[in-house]
N, CA, C and O atoms as a Maestro MAE file, in Angstrom:
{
 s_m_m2io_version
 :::
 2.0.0
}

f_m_ct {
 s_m_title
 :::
 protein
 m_atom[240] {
  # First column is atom index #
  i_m_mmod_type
  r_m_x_coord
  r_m_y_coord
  r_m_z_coord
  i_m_residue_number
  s_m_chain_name
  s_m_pdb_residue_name
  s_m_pdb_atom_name
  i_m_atomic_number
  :::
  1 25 -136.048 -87.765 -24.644 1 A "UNK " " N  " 7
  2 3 -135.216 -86.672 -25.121 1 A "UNK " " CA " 6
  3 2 -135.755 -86.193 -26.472 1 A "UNK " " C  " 6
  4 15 -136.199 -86.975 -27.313 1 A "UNK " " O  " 8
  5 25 -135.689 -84.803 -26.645 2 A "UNK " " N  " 7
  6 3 -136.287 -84.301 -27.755 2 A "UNK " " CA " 6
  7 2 -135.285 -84.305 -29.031 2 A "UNK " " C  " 6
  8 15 -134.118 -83.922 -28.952 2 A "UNK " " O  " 8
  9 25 -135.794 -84.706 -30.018 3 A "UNK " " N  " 7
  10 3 -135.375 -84.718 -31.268 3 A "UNK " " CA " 6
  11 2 -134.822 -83.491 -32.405 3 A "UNK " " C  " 6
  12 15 -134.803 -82.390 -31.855 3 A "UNK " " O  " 8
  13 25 -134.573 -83.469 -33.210 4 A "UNK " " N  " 7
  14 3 -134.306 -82.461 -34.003 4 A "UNK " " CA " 6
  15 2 -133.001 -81.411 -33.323 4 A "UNK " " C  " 6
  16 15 -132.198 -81.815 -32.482 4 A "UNK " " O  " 8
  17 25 -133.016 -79.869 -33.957 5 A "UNK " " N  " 7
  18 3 -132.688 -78.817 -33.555 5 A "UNK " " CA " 6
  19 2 -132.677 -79.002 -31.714 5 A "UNK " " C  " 6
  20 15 -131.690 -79.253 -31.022 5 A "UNK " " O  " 8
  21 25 -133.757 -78.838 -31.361 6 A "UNK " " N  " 7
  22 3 -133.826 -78.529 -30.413 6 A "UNK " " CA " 6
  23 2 -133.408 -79.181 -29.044 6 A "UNK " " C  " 6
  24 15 -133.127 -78.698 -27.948 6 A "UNK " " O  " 8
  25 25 -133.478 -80.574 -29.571 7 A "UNK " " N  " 7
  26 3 -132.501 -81.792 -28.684 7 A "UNK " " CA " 6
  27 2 -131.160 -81.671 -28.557 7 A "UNK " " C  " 6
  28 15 -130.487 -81.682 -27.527 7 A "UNK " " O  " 8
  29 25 -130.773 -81.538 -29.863 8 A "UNK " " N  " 7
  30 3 -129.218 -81.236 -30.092 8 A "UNK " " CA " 6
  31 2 -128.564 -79.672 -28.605 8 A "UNK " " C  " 6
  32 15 -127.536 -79.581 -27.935 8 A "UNK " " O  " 8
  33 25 -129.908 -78.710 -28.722 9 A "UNK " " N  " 7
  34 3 -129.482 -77.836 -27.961 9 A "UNK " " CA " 6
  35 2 -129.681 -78.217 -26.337 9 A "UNK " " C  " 6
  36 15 -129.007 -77.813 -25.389 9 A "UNK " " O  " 8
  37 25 -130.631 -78.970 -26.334 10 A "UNK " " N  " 7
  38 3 -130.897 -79.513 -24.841 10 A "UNK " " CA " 6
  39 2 -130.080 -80.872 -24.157 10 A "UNK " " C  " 6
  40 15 -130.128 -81.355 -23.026 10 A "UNK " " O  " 8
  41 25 -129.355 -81.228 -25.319 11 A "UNK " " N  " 7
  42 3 -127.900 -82.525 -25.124 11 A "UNK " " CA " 6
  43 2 -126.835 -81.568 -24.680 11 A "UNK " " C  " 6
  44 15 -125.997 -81.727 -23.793 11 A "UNK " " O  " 8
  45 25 -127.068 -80.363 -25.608 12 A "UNK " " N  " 7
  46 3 -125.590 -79.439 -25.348 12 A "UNK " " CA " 6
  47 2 -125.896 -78.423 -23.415 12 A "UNK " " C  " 6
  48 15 -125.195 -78.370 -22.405 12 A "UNK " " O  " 8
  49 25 -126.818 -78.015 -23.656 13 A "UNK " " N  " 7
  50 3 -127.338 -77.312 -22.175 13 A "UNK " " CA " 6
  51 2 -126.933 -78.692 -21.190 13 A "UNK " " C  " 6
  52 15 -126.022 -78.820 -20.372 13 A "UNK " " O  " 8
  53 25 -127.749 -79.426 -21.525 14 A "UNK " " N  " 7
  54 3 -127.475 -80.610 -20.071 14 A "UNK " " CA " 6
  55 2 -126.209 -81.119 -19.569 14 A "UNK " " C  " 6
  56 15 -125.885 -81.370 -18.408 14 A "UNK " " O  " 8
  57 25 -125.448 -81.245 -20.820 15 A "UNK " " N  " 7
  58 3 -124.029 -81.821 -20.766 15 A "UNK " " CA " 6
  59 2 -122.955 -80.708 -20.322 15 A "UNK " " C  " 6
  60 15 -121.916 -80.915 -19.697 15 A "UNK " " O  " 8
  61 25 -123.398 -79.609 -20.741 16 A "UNK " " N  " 7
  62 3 -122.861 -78.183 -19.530 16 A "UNK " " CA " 6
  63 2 -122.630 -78.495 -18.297 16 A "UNK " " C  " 6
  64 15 -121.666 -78.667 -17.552 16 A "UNK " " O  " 8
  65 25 -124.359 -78.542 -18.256 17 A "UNK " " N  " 7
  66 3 -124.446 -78.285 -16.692 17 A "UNK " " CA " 6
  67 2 -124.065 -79.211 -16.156 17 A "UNK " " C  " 6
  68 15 -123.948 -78.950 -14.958 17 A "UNK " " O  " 8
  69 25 -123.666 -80.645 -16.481 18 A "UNK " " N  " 7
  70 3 -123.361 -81.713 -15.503 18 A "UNK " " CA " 6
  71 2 -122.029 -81.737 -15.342 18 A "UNK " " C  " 6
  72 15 -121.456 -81.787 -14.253 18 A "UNK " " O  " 8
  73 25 -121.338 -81.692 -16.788 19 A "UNK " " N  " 7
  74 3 -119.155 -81.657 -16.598 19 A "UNK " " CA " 6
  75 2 -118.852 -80.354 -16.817 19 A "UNK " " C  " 6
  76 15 -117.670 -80.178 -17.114 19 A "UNK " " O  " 8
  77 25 -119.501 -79.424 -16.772 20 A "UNK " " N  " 7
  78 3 -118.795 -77.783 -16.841 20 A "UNK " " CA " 6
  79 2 -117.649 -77.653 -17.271 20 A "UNK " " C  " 6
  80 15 -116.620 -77.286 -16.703 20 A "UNK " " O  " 8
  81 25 -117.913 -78.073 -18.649 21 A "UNK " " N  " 7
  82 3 -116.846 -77.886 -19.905 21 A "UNK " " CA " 6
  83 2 -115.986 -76.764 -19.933 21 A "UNK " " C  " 6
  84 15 -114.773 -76.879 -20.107 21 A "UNK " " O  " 8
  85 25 -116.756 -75.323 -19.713 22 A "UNK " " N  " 7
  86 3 -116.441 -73.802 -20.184 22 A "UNK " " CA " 6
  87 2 -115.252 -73.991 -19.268 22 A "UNK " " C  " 6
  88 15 -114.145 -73.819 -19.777 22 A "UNK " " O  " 8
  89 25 -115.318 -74.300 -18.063 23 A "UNK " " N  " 7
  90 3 -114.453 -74.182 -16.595 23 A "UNK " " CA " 6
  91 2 -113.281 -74.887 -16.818 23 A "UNK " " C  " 6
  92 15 -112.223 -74.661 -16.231 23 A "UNK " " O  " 8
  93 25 -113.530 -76.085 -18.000 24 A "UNK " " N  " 7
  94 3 -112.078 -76.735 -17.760 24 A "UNK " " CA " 6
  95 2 -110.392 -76.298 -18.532 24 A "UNK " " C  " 6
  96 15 -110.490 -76.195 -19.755 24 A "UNK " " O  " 8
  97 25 -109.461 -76.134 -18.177 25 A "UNK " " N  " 7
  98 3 -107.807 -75.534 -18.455 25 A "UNK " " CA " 6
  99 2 -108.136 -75.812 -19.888 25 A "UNK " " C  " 6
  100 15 -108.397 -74.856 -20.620 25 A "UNK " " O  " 8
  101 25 -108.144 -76.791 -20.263 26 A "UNK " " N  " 7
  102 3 -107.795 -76.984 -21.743 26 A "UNK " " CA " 6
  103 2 -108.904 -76.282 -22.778 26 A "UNK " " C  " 6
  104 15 -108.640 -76.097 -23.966 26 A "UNK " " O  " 8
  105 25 -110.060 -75.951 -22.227 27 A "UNK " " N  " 7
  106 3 -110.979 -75.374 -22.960 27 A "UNK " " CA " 6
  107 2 -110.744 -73.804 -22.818 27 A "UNK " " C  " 6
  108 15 -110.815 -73.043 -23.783 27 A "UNK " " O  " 8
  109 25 -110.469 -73.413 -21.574 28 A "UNK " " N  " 7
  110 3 -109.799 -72.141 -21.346 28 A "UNK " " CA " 6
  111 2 -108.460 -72.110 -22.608 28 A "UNK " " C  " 6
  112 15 -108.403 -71.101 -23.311 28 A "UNK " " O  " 8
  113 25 -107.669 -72.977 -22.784 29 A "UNK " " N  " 7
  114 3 -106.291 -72.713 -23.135 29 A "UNK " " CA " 6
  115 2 -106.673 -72.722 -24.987 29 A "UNK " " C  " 6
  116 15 -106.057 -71.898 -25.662 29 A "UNK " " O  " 8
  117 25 -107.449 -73.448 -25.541 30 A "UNK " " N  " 7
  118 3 -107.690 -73.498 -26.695 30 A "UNK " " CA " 6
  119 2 -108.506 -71.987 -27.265 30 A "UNK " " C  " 6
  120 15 -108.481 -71.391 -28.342 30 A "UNK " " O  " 8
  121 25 -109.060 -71.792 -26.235 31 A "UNK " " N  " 7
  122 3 -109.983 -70.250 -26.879 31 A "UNK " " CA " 6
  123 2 -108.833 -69.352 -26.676 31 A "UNK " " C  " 6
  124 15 -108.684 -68.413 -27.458 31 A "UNK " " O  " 8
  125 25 -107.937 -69.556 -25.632 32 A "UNK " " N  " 7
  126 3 -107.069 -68.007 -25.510 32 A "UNK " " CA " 6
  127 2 -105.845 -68.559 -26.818 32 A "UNK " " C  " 6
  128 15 -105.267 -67.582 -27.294 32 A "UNK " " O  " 8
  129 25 -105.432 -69.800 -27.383 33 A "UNK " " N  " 7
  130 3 -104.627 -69.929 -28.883 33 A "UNK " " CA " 6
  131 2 -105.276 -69.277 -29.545 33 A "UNK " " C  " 6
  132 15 -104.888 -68.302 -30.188 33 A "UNK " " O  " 8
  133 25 -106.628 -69.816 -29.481 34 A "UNK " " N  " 7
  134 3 -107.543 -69.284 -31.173 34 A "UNK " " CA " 6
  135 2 -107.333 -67.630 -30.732 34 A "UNK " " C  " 6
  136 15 -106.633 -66.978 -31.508 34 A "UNK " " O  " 8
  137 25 -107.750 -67.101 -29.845 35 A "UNK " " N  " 7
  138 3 -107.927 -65.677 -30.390 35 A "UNK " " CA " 6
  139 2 -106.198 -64.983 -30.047 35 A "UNK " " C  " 6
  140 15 -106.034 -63.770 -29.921 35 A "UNK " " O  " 8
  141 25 -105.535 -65.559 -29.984 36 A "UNK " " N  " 7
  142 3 -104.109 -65.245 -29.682 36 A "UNK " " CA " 6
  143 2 -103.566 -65.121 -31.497 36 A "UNK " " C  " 6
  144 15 -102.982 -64.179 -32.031 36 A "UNK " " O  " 8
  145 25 -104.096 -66.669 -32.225 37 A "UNK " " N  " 7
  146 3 -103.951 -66.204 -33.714 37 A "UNK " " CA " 6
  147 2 -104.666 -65.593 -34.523 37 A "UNK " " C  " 6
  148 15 -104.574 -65.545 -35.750 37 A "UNK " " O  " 8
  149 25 -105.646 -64.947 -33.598 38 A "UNK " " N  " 7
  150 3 -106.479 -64.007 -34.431 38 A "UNK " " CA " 6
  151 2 -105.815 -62.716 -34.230 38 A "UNK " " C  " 6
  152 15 -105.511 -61.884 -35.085 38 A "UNK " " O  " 8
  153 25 -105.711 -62.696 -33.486 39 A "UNK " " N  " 7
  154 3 -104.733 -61.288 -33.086 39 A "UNK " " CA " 6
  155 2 -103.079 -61.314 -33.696 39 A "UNK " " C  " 6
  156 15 -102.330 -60.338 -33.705 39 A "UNK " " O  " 8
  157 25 -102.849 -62.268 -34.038 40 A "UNK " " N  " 7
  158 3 -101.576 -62.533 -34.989 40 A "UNK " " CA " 6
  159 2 -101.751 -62.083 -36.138 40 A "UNK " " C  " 6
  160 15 -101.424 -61.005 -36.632 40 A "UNK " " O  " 8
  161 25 -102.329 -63.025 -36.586 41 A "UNK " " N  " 7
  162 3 -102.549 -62.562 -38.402 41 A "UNK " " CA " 6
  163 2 -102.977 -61.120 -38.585 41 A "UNK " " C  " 6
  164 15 -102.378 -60.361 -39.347 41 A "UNK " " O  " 8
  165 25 -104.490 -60.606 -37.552 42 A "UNK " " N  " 7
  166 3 -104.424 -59.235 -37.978 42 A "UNK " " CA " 6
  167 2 -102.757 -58.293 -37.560 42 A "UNK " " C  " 6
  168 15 -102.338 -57.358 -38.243 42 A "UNK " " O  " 8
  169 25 -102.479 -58.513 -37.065 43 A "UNK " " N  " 7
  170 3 -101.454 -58.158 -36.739 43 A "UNK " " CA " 6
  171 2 -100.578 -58.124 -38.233 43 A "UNK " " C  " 6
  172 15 -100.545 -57.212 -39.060 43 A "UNK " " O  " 8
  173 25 -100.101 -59.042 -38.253 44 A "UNK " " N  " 7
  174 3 -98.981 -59.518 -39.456 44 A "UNK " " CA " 6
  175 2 -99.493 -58.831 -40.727 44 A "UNK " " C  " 6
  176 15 -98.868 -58.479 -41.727 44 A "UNK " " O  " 8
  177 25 -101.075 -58.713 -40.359 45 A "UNK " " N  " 7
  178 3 -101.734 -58.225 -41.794 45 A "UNK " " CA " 6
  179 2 -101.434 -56.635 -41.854 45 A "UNK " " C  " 6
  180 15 -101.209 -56.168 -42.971 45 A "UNK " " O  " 8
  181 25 -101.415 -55.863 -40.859 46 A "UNK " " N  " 7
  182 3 -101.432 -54.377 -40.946 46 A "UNK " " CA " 6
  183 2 -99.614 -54.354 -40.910 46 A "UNK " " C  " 6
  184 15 -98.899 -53.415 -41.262 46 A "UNK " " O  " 8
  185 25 -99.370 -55.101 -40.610 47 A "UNK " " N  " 7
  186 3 -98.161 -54.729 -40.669 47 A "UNK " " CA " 6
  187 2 -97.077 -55.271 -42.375 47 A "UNK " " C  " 6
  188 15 -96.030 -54.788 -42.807 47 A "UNK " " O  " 8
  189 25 -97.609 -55.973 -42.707 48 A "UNK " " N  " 7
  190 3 -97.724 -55.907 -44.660 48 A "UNK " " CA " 6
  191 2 -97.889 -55.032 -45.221 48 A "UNK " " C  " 6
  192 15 -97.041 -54.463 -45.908 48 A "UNK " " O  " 8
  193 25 -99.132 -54.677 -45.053 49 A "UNK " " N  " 7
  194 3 -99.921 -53.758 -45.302 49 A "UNK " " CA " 6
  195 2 -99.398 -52.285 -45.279 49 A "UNK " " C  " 6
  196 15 -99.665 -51.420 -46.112 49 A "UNK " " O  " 8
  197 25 -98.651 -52.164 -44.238 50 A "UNK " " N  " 7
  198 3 -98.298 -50.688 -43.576 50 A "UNK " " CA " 6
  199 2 -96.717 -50.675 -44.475 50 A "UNK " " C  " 6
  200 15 -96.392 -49.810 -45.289 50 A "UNK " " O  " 8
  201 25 -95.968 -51.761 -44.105 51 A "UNK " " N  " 7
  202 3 -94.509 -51.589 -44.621 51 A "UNK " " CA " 6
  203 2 -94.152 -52.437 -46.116 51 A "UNK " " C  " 6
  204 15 -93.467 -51.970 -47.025 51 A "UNK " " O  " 8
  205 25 -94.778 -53.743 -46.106 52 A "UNK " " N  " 7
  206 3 -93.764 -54.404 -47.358 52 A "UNK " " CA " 6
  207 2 -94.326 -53.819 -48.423 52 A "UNK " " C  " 6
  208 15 -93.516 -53.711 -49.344 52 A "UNK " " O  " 8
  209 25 -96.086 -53.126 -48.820 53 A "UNK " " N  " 7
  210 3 -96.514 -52.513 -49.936 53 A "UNK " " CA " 6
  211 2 -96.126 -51.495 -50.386 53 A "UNK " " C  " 6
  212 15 -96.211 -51.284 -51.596 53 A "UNK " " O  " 8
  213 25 -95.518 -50.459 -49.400 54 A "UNK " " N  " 7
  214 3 -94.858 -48.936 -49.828 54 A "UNK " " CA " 6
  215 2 -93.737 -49.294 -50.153 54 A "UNK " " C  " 6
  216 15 -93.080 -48.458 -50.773 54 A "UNK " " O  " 8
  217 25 -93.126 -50.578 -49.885 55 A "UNK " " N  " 7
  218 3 -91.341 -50.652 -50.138 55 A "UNK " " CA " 6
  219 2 -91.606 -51.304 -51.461 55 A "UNK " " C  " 6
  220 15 -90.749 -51.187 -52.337 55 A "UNK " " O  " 8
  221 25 -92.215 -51.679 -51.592 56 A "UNK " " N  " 7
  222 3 -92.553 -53.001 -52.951 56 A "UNK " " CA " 6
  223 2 -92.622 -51.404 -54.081 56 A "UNK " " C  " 6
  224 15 -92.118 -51.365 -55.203 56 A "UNK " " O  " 8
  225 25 -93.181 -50.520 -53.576 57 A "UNK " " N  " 7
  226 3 -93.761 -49.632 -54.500 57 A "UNK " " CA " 6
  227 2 -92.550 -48.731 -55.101 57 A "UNK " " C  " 6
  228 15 -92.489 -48.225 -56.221 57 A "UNK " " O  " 8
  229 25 -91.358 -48.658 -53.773 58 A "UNK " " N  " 7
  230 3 -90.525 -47.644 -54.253 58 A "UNK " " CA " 6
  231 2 -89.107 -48.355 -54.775 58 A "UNK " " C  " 6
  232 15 -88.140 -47.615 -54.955 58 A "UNK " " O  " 8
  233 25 -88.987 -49.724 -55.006 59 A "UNK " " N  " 7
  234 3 -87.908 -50.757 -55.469 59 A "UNK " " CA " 6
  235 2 -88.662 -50.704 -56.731 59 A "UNK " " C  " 6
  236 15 -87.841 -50.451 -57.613 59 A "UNK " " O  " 8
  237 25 -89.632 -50.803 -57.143 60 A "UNK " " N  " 7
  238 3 -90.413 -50.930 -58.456 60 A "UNK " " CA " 6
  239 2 -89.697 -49.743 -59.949 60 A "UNK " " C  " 6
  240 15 -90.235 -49.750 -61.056 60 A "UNK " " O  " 8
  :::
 }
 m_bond[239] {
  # First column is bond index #
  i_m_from
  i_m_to
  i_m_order
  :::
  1 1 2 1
  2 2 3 1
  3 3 4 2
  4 3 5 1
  5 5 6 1
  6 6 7 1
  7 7 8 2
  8 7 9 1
  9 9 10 1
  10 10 11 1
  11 11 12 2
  12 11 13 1
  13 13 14 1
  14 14 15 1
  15 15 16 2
  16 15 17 1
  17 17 18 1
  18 18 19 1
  19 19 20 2
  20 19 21 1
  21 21 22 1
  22 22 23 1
  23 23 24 2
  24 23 25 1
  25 25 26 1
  26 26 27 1
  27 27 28 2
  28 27 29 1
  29 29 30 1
  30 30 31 1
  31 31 32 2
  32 31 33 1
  33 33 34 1
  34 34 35 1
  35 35 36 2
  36 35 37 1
  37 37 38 1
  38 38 39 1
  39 39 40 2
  40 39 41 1
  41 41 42 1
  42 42 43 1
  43 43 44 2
  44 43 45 1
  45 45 46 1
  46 46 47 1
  47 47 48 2
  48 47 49 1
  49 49 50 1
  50 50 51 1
  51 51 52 2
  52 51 53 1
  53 53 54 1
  54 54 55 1
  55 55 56 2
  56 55 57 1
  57 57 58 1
  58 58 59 1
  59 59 60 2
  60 59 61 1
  61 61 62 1
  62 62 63 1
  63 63 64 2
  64 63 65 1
  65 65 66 1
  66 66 67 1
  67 67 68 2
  68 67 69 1
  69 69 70 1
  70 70 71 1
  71 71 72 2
  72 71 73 1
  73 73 74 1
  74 74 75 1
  75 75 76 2
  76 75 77 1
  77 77 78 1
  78 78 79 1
  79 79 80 2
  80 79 81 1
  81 81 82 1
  82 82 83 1
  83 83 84 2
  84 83 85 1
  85 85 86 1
  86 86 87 1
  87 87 88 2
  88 87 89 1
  89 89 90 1
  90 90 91 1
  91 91 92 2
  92 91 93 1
  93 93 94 1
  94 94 95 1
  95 95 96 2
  96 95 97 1
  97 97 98 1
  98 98 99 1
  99 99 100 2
  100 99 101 1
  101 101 102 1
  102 102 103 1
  103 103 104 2
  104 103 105 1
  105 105 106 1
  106 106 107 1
  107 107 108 2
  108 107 109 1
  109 109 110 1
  110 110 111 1
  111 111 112 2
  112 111 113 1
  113 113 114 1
  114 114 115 1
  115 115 116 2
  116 115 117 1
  117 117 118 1
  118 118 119 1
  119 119 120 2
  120 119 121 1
  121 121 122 1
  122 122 123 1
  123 123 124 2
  124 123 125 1
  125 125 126 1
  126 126 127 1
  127 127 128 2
  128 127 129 1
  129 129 130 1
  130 130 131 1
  131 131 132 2
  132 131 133 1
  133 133 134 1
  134 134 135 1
  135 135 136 2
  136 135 137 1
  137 137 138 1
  138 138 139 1
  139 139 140 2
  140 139 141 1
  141 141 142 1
  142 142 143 1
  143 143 144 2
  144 143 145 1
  145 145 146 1
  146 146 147 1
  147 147 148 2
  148 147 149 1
  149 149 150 1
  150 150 151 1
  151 151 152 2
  152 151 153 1
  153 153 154 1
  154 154 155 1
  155 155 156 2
  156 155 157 1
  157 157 158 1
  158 158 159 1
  159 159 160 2
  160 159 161 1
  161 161 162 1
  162 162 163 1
  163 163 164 2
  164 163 165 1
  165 165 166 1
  166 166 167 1
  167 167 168 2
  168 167 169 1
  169 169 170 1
  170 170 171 1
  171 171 172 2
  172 171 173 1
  173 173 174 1
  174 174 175 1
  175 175 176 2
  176 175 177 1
  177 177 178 1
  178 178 179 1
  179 179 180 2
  180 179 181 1
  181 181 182 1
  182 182 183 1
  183 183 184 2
  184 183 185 1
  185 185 186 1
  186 186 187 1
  187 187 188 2
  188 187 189 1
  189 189 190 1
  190 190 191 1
  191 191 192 2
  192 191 193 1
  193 193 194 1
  194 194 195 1
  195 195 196 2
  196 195 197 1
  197 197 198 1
  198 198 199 1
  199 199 200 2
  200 199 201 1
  201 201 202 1
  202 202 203 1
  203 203 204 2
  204 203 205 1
  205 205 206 1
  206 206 207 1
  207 207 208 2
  208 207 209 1
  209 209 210 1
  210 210 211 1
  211 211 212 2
  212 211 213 1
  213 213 214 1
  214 214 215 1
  215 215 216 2
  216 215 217 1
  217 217 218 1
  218 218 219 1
  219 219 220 2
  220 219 221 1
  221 221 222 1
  222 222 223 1
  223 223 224 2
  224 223 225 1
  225 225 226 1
  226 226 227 1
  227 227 228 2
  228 227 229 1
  229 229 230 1
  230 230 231 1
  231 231 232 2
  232 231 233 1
  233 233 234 1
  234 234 235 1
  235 235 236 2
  236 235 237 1
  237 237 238 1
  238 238 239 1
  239 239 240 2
  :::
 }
}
C-alpha cells in the first residue's frame, strides 16, 4: 500500500468501493442535517438582517 498523500486517497477510494459508505441512511441523514443548518442560519441571518436592524434603528 502506498504511503503518503496518495495512500491516504487510495485507503479512502478502496474502502468506498468495498462498504459503500455514500449509500448508507445515516450518511445520507447527516449530510441532509448539515445542509438543513446551513440553510437555517442563512435563513435566520437574512431574516435579522431584513427585520431586527430597521427596528433597532427606529426604537433608537
Amino acid at each position: 500500500m502506498p504511503h503518503g498523500i496518495s495512500g491516504t486517497f487510495h485507503f479512502m477510494i478502496v474502502f468506498q468501493a468495498e462498504h459503500n459508505i455514500l449509500m448508507h441512511p445515516f450518511n445520507m441523514l447527516g449530510f441532509a442535517g448539515n445542509l438543513f443548518f446551513i440553510l437555517l442560519s442563512g435563513v435566520t441571518f437574512f431574516w435579522k438582517r431584513l427585520l431586527c436592524f430597521p427596528l433597532k434603528e427606529l426604537w433608537a
